[in-house]
C-alpha positions in Angstrom: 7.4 -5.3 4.4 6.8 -8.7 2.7 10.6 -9.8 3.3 10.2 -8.9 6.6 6.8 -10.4 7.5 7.7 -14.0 5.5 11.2 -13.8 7.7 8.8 -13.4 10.5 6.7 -16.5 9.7 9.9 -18.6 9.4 9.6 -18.5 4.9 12.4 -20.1 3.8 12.0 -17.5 0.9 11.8 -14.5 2.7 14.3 -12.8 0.4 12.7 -14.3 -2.7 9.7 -13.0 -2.0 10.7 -9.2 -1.0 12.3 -8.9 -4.6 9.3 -10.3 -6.2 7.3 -8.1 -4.6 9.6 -5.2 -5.0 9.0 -5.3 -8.6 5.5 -6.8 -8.7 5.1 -2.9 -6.8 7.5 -1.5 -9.2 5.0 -2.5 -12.2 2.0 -2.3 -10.5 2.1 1.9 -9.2 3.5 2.7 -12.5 1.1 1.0 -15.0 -1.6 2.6 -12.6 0.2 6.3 -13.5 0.2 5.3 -17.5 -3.6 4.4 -17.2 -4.4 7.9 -15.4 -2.4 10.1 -17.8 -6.0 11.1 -19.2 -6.7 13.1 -15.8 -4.2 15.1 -16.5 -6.1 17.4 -19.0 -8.6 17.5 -16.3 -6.2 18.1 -13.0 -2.9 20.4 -12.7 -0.6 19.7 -9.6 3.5 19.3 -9.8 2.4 15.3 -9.8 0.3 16.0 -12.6 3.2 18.0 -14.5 5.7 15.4 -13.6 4.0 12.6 -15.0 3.1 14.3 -18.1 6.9 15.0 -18.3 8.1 11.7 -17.7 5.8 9.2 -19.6 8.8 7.5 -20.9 10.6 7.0 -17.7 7.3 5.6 -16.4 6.3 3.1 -18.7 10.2 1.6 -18.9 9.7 1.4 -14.8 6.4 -0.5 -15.4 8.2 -3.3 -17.9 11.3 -3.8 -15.3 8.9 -4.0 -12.8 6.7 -6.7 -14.6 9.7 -8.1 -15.9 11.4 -8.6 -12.8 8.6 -9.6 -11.0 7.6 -12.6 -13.2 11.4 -13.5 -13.6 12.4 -13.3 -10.1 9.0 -15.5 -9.1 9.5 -18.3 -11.6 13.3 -18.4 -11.2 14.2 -17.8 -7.3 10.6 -19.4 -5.9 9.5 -22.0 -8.3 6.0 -22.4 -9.8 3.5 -23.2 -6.8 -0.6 -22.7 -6.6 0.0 -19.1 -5.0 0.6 -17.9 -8.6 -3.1 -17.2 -9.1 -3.2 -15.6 -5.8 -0.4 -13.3 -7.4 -2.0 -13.3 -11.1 -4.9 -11.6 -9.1 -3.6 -9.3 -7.2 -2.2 -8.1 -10.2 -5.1 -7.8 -12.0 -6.5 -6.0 -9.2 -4.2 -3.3 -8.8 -4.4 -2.7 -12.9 -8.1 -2.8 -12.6 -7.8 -0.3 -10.0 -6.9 2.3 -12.3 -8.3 1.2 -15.6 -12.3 2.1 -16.9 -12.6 -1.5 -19.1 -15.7 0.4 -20.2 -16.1 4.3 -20.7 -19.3 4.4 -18.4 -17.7 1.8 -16.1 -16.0 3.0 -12.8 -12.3 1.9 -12.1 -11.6 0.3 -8.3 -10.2 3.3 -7.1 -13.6 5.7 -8.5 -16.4 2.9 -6.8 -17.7 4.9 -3.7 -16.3 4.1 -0.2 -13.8 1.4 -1.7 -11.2 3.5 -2.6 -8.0 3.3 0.4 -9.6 -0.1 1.5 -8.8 -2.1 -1.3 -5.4 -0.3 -1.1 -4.9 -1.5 2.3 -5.7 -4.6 1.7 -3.9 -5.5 -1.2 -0.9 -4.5 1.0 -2.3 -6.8 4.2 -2.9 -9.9 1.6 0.3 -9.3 -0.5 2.7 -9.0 2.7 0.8 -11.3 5.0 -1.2 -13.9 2.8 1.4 -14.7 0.4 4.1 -15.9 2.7 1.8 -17.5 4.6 0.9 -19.8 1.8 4.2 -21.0 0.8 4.5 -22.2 4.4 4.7 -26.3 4.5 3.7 -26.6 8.5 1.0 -25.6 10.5 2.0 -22.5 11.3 -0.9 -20.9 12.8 -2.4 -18.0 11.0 -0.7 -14.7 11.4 -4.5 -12.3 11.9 -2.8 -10.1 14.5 -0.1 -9.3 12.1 -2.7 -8.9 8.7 -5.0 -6.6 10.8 -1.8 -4.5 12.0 -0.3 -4.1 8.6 -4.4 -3.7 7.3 -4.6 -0.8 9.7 -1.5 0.9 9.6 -2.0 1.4 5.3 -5.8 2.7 6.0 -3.8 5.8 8.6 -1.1 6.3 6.2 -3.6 6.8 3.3 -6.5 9.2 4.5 -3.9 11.8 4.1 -3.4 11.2 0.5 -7.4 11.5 0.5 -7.0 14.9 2.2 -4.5 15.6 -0.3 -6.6 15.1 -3.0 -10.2 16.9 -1.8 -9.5 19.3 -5.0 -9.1 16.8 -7.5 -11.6 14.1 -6.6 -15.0 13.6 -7.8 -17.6 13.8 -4.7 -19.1 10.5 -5.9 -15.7 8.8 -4.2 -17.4 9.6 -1.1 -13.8 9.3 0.9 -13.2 10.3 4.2 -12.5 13.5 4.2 -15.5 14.4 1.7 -17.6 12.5 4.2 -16.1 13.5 7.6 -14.1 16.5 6.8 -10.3 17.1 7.5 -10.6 17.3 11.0 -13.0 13.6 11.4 -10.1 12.0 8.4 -7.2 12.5 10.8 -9.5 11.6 13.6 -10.3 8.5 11.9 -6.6 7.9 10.6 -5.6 8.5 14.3 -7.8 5.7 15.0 -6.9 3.1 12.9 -3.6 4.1 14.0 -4.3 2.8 17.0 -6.1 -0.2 15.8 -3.1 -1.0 14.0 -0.6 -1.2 17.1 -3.4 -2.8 19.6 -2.9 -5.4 16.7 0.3 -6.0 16.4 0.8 -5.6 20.1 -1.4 -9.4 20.6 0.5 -10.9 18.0 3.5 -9.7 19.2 3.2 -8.6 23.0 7.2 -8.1 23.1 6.8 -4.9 20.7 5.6 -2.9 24.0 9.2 -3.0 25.1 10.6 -1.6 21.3 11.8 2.0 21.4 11.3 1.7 17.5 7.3 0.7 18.4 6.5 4.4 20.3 8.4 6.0 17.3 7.4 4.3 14.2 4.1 5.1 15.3 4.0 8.5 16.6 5.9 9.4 13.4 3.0 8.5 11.5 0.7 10.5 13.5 2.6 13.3 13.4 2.2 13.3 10.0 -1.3 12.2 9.5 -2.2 15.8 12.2 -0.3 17.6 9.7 -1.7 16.8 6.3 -3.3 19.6 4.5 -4.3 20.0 0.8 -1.8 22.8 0.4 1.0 20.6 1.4 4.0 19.6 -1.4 3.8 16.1 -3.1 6.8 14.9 -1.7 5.1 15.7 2.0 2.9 12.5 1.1 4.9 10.6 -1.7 8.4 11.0 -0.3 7.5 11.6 3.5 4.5 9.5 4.2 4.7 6.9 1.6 8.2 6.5 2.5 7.6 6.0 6.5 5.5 2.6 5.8 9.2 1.1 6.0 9.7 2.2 9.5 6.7 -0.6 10.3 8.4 -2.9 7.7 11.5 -2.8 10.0 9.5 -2.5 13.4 8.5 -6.0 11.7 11.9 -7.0 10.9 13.6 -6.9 14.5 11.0 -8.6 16.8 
């Protein structure tokens, strides 16, 4: 998705940028695993298991992805301001997971916060970053932010539904707060918010085949969520169908 939106915005390092990102990613959902491995005394699910099982795999992930990420960055896109914009959105999405304190919350645990700071890590990352690496006036992509913003938000409330058993009511998260039903109403409408979006920024998308699809797809999905659904449903199916948008992006 970030290749595609810095191609998009004319980045001459549109290819740069996707492999940093790729294992900025890479490090960043991993090392978020590692720093959870405590719940899983608390919570059983085949995720749960798998982790436990795989701790080695995990953390050798985390330190390609890390790696890479700083590698690729300093070698393939030279050193430039937007490194702090980076260094922070790291520390973000490690902060996300991690208590620094015992009675201290992490991101994902503070009340109401928890998909929206996903989305818009995603939004900012994808959006932001190859915006500011561009030398002209280009003006500012908010149709294409906003899209990309709301299109995370719907393909997340499903991964709240999934996880009504395991988290804490204090999360507050839609689902606790709306039920099942009023989460995929809510998903359905930021679905919608998402393509109304992307539709002003890029009015030619009405006439994409791939547009109807990427998005009914998705909704189709979100109406179908359930918490007795497999893992894969929403790590493999869901999680994996965010890069039918990143190619929607791609061919306008």
């Amino acid at each position: 998705m970030a290749y595609a939106c810095a191609e998009k915005l004319g980045n001459l390092h549109d290819i740069g940028i996707g492999i940093t990102v790729f294992f900025a990613t890479l490090f960043v959902y991993n090392i978020q695993r590692i720093l959870r491995l405590g719940e899983i005394k608390v919570n059983s699910s085949d995720r749960h298991h798998w982790l436990e099982d795989h701790t080695f795999l995990i953390k050798t992930l985390a330190g390609i992805g890390i790696i890479g990420s700083v590698t690729i960055y300093f070698a393939v896109l030279g050193w430039n301001i937007d490194f702090w914009f980076l260094a922070f959105s790291a520390i973000i999405g490690v902060l996300y997971a991690l208590k620094i304190h015992p009675k201290t919350k992490a991101l994902r645990d503070i009340p109401y916060a928890k998909i929206y700071l996903i989305a818009l890590q995603w939004a900012l990352v994808s959006v932001y970053w190859p915006y500011m690496r561009i030398a002209d006036t280009t003006d500012f992509p908010v149709g294409l932010i906003l899209s990309i913003f709301f299109f995370i938000l719907a393909a997340t409330v499903p991964f709240d539904i999934r996880d009504l058993v395991y988290d804490g009511k204090h999360k507050s998260t839609i689902p606790q707060i709306f039920g099942v039903k009023g989460a995929k109403a809510t998903a359905l409408l930021f679905l919608v918010l998402s393509a109304l979006s992307l539709y002003f920024f890029f009015p030619v998308v009405i006439h994409l085949c791939w547009f109807y699809i990427c998005y009914s797809v998705l909704g189709i999905l979100i109406l179908n969520s359930n918490v007795y659904r497999r893992e894969m449903y929403y790590s493999g199916i869901i999680d994996g169908w965010i890069i039918a948008y990143a190619l929607l992006v791609y061919v306008l």
